[in-house]
Legacy VTK file of the C-alpha trace (Angstrom):
# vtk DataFile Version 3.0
C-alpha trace
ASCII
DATASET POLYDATA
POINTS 76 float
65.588 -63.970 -231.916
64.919 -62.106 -235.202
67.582 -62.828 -237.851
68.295 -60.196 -241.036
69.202 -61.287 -244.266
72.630 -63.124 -244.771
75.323 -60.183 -245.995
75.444 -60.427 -250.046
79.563 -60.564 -250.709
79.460 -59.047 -254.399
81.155 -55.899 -255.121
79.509 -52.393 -255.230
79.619 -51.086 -258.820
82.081 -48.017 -257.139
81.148 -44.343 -258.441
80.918 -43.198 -261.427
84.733 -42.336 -262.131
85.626 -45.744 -261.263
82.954 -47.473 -263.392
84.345 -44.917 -266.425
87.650 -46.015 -266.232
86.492 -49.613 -267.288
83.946 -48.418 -269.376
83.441 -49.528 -273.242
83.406 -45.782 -274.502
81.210 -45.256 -277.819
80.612 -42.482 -280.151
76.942 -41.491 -280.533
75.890 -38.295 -282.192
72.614 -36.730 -280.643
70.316 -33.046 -280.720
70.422 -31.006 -277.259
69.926 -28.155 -276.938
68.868 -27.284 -280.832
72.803 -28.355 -281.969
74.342 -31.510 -282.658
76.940 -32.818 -281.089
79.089 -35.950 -280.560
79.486 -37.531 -277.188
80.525 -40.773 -275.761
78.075 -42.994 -273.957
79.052 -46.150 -271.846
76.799 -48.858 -270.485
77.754 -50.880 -267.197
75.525 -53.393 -266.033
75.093 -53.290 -262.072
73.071 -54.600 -259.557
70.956 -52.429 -257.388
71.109 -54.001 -253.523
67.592 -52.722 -251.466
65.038 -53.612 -249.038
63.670 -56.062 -251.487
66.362 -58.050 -252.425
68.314 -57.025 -255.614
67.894 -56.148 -258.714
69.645 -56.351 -262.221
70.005 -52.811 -263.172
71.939 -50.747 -265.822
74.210 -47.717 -265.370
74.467 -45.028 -268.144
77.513 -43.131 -268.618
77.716 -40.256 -270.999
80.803 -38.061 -271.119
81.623 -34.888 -273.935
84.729 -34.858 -274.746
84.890 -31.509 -276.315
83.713 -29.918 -272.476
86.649 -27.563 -271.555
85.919 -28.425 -267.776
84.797 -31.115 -265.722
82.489 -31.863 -262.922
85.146 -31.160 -260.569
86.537 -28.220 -261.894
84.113 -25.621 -260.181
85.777 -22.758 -261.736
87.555 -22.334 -259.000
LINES 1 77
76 0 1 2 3 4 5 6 7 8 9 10 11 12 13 14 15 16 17 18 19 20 21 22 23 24 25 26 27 28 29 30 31 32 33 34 35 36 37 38 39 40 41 42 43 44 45 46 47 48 49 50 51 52 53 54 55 56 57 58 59 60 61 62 63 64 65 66 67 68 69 70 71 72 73 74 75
């Protein structure tokens, strides 16, 4: 009989919106797009679970708080 590995019992990091929520916002002023702009960038540390085991991994968030819309405002 052919045995898997063992279930890991850590947490998924969630999606995005629930890893901004606890996020450590930060101002950082950058270029794009030929202007310059302020926006807030948050780093989460996560682990990435694969066919190889896992891995220590990073998440970047970056959010604009000037935007007048959001990702889930389609324009609809």
């Amino acid at each position: 009989m052919l045995v898997g590995q063992p279930r890991i019992d850590n947490p998924r990091p969630g999606h995005p919106a629930d890893l901004a929520a606890h996020a450590d916002w930060r101002p950082v002023t950058l270029t794009r797009y030929g202007h310059t702009d302020t926006v807030e960038i948050a780093l989460c540390d996560t682990i990435r679970y694969g066919p190889f085991g896992t891995t220590a991994g990073r998440t970047v968030l970056i959010r604009d708080p000037a935007a007048d819309t959001s990702f889930t405002d389609f324009g609809d």
